[in-house]
N, C-alpha and C positions, 0 to 999 in steps of 0.2 A: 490199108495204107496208113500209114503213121501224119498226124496232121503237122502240118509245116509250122513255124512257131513267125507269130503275124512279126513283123518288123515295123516300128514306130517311122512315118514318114509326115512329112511336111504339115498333110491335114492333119494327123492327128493331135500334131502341136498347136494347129489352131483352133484343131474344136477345143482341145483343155483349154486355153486363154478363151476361148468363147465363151464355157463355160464357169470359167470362175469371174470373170465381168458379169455374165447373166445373175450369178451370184451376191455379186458386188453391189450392182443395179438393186439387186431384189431388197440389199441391205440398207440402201442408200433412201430406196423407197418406202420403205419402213420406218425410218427415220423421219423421213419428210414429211409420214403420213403423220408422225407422232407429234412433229415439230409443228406443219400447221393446224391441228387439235390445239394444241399448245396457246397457239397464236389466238386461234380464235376463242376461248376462254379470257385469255388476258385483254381482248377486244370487247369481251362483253362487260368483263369485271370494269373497265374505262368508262366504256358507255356508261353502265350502271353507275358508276361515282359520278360521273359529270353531269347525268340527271336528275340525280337524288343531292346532289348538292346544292345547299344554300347560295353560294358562290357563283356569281355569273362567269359561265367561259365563252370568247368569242373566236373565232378564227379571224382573223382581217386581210384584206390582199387588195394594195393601192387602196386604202383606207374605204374601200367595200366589206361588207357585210357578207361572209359567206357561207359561216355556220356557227350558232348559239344553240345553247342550253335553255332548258325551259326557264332556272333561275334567271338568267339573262335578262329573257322576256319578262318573265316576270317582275324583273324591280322596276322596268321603265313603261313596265303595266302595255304592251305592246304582244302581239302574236308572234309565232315562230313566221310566220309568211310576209309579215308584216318590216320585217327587220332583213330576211334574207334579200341581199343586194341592195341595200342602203346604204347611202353613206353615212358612217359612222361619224363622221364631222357636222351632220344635221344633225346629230342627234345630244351634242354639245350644245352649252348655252352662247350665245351667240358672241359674245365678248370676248372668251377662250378660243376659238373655231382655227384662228392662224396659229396660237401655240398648241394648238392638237397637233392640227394638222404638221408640225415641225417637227412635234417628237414624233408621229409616226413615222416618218422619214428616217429620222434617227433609231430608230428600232429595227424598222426593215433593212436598213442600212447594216446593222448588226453593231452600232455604235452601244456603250454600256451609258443607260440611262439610269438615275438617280429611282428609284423605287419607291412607294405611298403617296406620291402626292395626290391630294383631292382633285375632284373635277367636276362642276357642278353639270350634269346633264336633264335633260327635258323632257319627262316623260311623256306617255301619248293626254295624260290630262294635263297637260302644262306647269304640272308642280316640278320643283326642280326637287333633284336627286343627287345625293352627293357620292361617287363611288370613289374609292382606295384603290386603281389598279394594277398591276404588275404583270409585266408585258414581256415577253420574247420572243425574238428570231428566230422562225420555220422556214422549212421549205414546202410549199404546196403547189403539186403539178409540175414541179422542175424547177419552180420561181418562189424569191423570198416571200413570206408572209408575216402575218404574227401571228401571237395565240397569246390572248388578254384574259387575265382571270381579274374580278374586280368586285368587289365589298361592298355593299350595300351600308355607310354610315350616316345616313343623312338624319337620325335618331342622334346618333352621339355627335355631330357637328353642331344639333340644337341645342341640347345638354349642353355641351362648352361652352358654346354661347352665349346660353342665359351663366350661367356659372363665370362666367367673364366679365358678365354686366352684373350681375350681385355683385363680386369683387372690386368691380370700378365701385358699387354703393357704398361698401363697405369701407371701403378708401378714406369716405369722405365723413363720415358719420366721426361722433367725439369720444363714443365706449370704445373701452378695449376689446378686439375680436377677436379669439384663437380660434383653431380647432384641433384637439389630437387624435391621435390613433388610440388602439384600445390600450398599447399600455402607458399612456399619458406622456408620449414623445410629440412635439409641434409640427405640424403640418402646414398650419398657416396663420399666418397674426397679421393683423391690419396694420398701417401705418400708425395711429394713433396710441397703437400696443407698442411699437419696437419703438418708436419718439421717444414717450414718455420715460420708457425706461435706458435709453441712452443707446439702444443697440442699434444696428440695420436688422436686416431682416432674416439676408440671410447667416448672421447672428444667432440666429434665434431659434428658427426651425431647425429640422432632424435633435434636438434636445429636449431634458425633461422639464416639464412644468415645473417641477417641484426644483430647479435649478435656480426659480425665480421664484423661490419663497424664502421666509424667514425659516429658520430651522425648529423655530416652536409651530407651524403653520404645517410643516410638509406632511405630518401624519395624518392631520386633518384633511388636507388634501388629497391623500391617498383614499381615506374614507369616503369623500363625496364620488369622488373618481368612480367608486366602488360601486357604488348608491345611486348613481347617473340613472336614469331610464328615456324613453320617448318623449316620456309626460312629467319630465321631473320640472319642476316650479320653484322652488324655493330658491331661496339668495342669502347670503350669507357674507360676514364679514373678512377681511384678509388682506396682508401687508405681501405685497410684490418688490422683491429685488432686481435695482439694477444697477447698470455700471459705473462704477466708482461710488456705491453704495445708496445709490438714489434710493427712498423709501418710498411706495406708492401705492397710499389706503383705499381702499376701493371694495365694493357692492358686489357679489359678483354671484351668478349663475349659470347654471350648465345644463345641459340635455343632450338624451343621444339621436344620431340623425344617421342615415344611410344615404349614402354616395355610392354609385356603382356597385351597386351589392353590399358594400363593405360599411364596419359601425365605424362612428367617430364617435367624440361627444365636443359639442360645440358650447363654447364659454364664451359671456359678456361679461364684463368688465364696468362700472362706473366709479371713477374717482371719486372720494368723499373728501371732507376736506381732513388735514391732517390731525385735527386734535378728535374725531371721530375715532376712538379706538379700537379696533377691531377686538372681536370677543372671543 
């Protein structure tokens, strides 16, 4: 008997569409196995930065504590158990506690808030700490949150500080005080230096030294400039120009100093009197 030739019916269109969905499925699966592989490397690679990072990161939610970095902890010298479900507004110095707690409102809010401002908080030995934070709008659980990354300055707010208050000294002292960069542009000159010579201040700074010397003096000047060291001592004579030709004979000295990594070299000044003629 000759075999009958099968005729395509109903099932067989749906095993083929079954079959290429099974298909589809297997490819979609594949994908997803690849995608979250994916996923969880760039979960680790997260993790790993946020722990190895110097940088405190917190999570916050209704200004609770509900997940930090070991940096975290560590600037306010506090454990990771110790901080989880705290209020973060305890942990502010007591003075700031209502403008914390405002801007966190404003954050969670998803309002844009102004970025760096200091804040002095309290660590678990009672020293305060000053962090730099920068804050944004999460969601966590369904519900806004934030996620605070924040700097550890409380080093460089002392630095200012005292650097504030030598400059208030400086102020008031009678030498001329500059200080330049390395290639003898002004950084900073006391009141007594931009008086004398007729200018303000900012006058004076981002220009060269040598802008306020006599034109027989500025070679000379380029040579001490040159000669500056840590430990340089010596003083030497020299006429300073200023505005509307003021002439002003003075003692002067220089050395070099490090500020923030960076050289300066820093110059005093003493007015001599004017028949004292520089050499």
């Amino acid at each position: 008997m000759q075999p009958q030739n099968h005729k395509a019916g109903p099932l067989d269109s749906q095993l083929d569409d079954l079959g290429k969905r099974i298909k589809m499925l297997e490819e979609t699966l594949a994908q997803l196995k690849t995608l979250d592989s994916t996923l969880h490397e760039i979960q680790f690679i997260l993790y790993s930065y946020v722990e190895k990072t110097k940088e405190g990161v917190v999570l916050l939610q209704d200004e609770i504590v509900v997940w930090a970095n070991q940096a975290a902890c560590d600037i306010l010298g506090y454990k990771l158990e110790e901080v989880i479900n705290k209020s973060a507004i305890d942990l502010v110095h007591p003075k700031y506690r209502k403008q914390l707690s405002a801007r966190f409102v404003m954050v969670q809010a998803g309002d844009e808030i102004p970025a760096g401002v200091l804040w002095p908080f309290i660590s678990k030995t009672r020293e305060i700490k000053y962090v730099r934070p920068f804050s944004y709008r999460v969601m966590y659980m369904g519900r806004p949150a934030i996620m605070a990354f924040f700097y550890d300055v409380t080093e460089d707010k002392k630095l200012q500080d005292d650097l504030a208050m030598r400059a208030e000294m400086l102020e008031l002292v009678d030498e001329l005080v500059f200080v330049l960069d390395v290639r003898g542009n002004i950084t900073y000159v006391n009141r007594a230096m931009h008086e004398s010579l007729g200018y303000t201040r900012d006058e004076m700074v981002g220009r060269s030294i040598l802008d306020f010397h006599t034109k027989d003096h500025q070679e000379r000047v380029k040579l001490r400039l040159k000669l500056a060291t840590p430990t340089s001592q010596g003083k030497y004579k020299t006429v300073y120009v200023g505005k509307d030709g003021i002439m002003v004979t003075a003692s002067s000295s220089g050395k070099v100093i490090n500020l923030n990594g960076k050289q300066y070299i820093l110059g005093v000044a003493r007015p001599l009197d004017p028949q004292d003629a520089p050499i």
